[in-house]
Each structure stands twice: as structure tokens, then as C-alpha cells.
N, C-alpha and C positions, 0 to 999 in steps of 0.2 A: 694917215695910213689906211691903204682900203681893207675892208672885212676880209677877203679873201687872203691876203699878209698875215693878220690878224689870228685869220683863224690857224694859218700853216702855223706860227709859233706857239701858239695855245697847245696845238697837237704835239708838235716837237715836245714842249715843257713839261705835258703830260706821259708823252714816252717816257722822257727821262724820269720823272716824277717815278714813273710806273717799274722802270727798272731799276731802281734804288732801291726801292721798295722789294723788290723779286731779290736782289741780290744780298739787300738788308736779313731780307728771311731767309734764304736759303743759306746764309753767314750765320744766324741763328741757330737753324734746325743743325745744320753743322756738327758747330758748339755743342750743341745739346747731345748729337747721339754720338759725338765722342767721348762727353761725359758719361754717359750712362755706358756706354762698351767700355770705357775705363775703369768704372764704379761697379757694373754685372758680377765681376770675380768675387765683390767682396761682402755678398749679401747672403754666405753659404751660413747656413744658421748653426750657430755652437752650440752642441747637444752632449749629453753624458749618459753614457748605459747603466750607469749603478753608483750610487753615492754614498759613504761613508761619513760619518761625525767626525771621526777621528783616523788617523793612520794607524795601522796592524802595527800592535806591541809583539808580535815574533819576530825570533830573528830569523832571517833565511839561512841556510847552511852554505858554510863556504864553498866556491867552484875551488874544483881541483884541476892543477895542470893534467893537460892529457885524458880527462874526464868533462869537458864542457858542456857535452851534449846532456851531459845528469843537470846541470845547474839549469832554475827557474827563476823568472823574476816575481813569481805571483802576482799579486794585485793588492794593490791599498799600501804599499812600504814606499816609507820616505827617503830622500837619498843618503841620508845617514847610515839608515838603514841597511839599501844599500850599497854603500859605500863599503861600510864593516865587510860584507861580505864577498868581496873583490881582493881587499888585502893581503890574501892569502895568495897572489898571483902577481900581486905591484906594491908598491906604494905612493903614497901622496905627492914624492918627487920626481915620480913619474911620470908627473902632467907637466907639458911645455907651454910657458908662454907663447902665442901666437900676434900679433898686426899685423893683419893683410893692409895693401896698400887700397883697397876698398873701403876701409873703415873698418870690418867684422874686428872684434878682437874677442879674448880669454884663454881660455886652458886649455888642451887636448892631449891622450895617452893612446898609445897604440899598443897591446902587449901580446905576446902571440901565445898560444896555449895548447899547442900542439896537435898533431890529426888534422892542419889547416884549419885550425880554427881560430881565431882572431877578436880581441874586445878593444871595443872602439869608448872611445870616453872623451863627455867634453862638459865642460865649468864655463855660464857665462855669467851677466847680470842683464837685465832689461831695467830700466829706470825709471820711474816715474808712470807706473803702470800697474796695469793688473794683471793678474794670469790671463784671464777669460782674454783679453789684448790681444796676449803674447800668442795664446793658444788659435784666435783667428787669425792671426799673422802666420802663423806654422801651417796653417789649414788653407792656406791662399795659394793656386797653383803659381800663379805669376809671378808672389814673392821669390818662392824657393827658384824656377825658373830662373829669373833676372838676378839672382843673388851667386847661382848656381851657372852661369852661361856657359862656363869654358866646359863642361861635362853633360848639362842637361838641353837634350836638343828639345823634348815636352815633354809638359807633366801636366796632368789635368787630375781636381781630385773632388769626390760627387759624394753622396751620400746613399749610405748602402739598405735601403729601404726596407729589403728583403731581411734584414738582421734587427733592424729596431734601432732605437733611439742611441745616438751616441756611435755608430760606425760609420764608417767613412772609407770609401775606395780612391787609392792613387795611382793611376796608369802613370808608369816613367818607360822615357826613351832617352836613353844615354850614349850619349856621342863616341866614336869608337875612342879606345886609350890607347895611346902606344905604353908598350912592356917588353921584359926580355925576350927577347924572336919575334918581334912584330908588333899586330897591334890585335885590339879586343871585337873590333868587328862594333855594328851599331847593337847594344843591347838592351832588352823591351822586357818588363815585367810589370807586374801588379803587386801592391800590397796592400795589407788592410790594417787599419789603425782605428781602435776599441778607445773612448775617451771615458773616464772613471774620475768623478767630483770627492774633492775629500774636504769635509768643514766647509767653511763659509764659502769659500775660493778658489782652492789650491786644485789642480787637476794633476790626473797620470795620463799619458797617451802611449800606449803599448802599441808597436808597429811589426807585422812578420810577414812573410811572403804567401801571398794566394794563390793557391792552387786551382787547379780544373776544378769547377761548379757550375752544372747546369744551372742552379736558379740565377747566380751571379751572371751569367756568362760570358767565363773565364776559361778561355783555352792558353794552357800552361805553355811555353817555351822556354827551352835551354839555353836560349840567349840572353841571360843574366849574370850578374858577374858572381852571385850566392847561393850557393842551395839551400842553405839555411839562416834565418835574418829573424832577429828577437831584439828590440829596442824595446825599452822604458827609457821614457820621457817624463819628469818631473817638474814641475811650476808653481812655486810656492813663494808665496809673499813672506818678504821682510823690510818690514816698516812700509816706504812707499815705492821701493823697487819689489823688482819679480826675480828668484834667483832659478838657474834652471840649469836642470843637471842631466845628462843624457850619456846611458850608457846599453852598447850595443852587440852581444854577440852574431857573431858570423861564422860560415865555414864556405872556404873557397869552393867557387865551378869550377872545376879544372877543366869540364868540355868547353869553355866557355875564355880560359886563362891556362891549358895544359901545357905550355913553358914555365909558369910563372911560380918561384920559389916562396917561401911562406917569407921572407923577411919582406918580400917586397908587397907580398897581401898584405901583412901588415900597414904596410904606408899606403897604402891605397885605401884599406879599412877607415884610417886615421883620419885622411883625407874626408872620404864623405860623410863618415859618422863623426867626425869627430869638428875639423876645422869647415867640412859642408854646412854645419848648423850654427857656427859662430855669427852669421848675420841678422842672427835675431838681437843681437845690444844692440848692432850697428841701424839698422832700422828702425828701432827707437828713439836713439838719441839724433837723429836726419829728420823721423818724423814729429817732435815736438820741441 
């Protein structure tokens, strides 16, 4: 074989050699920054604004029908707690079993309270976990996203600097809904969610609608489906599950829904406060 043959297939081999290698690595790096753009979402750090030994021995005072806007959820109460203080407007067989064909399952209650005002409730379990888990999984734009697709077109949720430790900003964009005379139009809001440590573990996440803030900067719109939105979120261990209980006042945008009769805010209520947050068992028990 002359040197000149020789050499052509050396060069060939080495092409080839040379392109495996390019294609070897860029099949790598690949791999690699899908992993990290897959893994980014989930490095938001879990903070708490104020921490408690123990949960508040008061009891809250009952919400009254037609009076909601008086009721508070304070801060530091367990869901027992309140739980008690709801009963005066439902009761425990109030809450409907749910299976979505997703997986999400547990409880949810929709009860209306007059003045368009609406409480959203919902009973799950997470298994085999912790709060602090459950509470980054709640904090993760993509889960609620992806759990949420048929309503939530994004949600991205960052941490609120400007407020200190423990808050956290959620911009949502919810995809129009049809309702009676039409439909809701695309609706865009912010809300801000305050995280509260109670004992070794257990967390509260209190969530309500934000308004215009220069330092935030948060310019308000009425394209929201609520003008008013108060959630406590509880996460408490028992044994080696997380039970978590979340209970939500609302009161209808009518500029935003002004066909839509209160029975059916209700079930819209129900819906995203109540069987929208059922995919937290279901995510636990997929992801271990």
C-alpha cells in the first residue's frame, strides 16, 4: 500500500475519530443543560418569615354567613383549629371525595357565604415525607403549571426580597374559562405567599392577592377572576406522612365574571382552591 493510500485513510479515520468525539460531546453537553434547565425550577430556597414553638392556643371566632369579609385566618393556628372555626357555615360532610384521572386525589368543599363570597377547602395526605417536601413542591412554578395545565397557561414564582425572609411572589396567567354568557377572557394577577415555621417542622403558607407596589413592581389589573383571595395552607406531620389542609376565602370579580351567578363561583372556587391543590399526594406518591 503506498504512503499516499496510507495516509488518505489515516485522515479519513481520524475525521471520523474527530466527529464522534464532537458529536459524543455535544450529546453530552446536551444531556447536561437539559438537566440543569430541568433541575433550575427547583433550587428556590425554603425560607420562613417568623417561627413559633408551638401553634396559637386561641381559638379564632367563627365566620358568619354574609359576614366573611370580618373573618381572619391570623397566623400560627392549626387546622383543627381552623377547622372549628368554619363549622358554623358547613360541616365535615361537606367535603367530597375526589380521583382525578391524573392521579390527584382527597377531599374538597365549596360553600358559598354570601355577598359573592366563597370558601374553598381541601383534605389531602402526602406520604412518606416532610413538610419542608411538600412545601418546595407547592413553591415550584412547574409543578403547579403541569399539575394545573387545563387552566394555568404560567406561573412563575420568585422570592420577594424586598419583604425579607419567608415571602415569595407568584405571577399567574390563567387560561380563559368558559361560564354562563361566555367566556373569562385570559386572566393575569400576582399573589404573595408569607411562609410561617411552627416546631420542629410543620409550616403555615398564607397566600392573598397583590396589589399595585412600587417597591414590588406590581401594576394591579382587573383581569383576575377575585378581588379578594385569603388562603392558609397547613403542613403538618403525622407520623411519616405530611397531612395538609388548605382552606380558602374568596370573593368574586364580577368585572372580570359579571354573568356569573354565585353557585357557579362556587364550583369554580372549589375547583382551583380546592381539587387545584389535590396534586400534591399525587406527586409524592409518582415521585418515590
Amino acid at each position: 500500500m503506498s504512503n499516499r493510500k496510507r495516509h488518505r485513510e489515516y485522515t479519513s479515520f481520524t475525521f471520523m475519530i474527530t466527529i464522534i468525539c464532537l458529536l459524543t460531546s455535544v450529546s453530552c453537553a446536551n444531556k447536561l443543560f437539559n438537566f440543569l434547565t430541568k433541575q433550575q425550577h427547583t433550587f428556590l430556597p425554603i425560607t420562613h418569615s417568623a417561627h413559633r414553638s408551638r401553634y396559637h392556643s386561641k381559638e379564632l371566632s367563627p365566620i358568619r354567613y354574609g359576614r366573611a369579609s370580618e373573618f381572619t385566618f391570623d397566623r400560627f393556628h392549626s387546622a383543627p383549629t381552623i377547622d372549628r372555626a368554619l363549622v358554623s357555615v358547613r360541616s365535615n360532610s361537606s367535603f367530597k371525595h375526589y380521583c382525578g384521572r391524573d392521579g390527584r386525589e382527597g377531599y374538597y368543599a365549596s360553600t358559598r357565604l354570601g355577598d359573592d363570597w366563597v370558601l374553598a377547602e381541601s383534605r389531602q395526605k402526602a406520604y412518606r415525607c416532610a413538610p419542608k417536601d411538600v412545601l418546595a413542591a407547592y413553591l415550584d412554578g412547574e409543578n403547579q403549571k403541569k399539575w394545573n395545565a387545563d387552566k394555568v397557561r404560567d406561573i412563575k414564582i420568585t422570592k420577594m426580597r424586598s419583604r425579607g425572609s419567608g415571602w415569595y411572589r407568584q405571577d399567574m396567567v390563567l387560561k380563559p374559562q368558559l361560564i354562563l354568557g361566555g367566556s373569562t377572557g385570559e386572566m393575569r394577577y400576582t399573589q404573595v405567599i408569607r411562609v410561617d415555621k411552627i416546631g420542629d417542622g410543620d409550616y403555615n403558607a398564607f397566600v392573598q392577592l397583590l396589589e399595585s407596589d412600587r417597591n414590588d413592581n406590581i401594576k394591579s389589573t382587573i383581569m383576575r377572576p377575585f378581588n379578594i383571595l385569603r388562603v392558609n395552607v397547613n403542613l403538618r406531620q403525622v407520623g411519616p406522612n405530611v397531612e395538609i389542609y388548605a382552606a380558602g376565602l374568596m370573593k368574586v370579580n364580577r368585572k372580570v365574571v359579571p354573568n356569573l351567578v354565585i353557585v357557579d363561583a362556587a364550583g369554580i372556587a372549589g375547583s382551583m382552591a380546592g381539587k387545584g391543590t389535590l396534586w400534591l399526594s399525587s406527586h409524592f406518591r409518582k415521585g418515590r
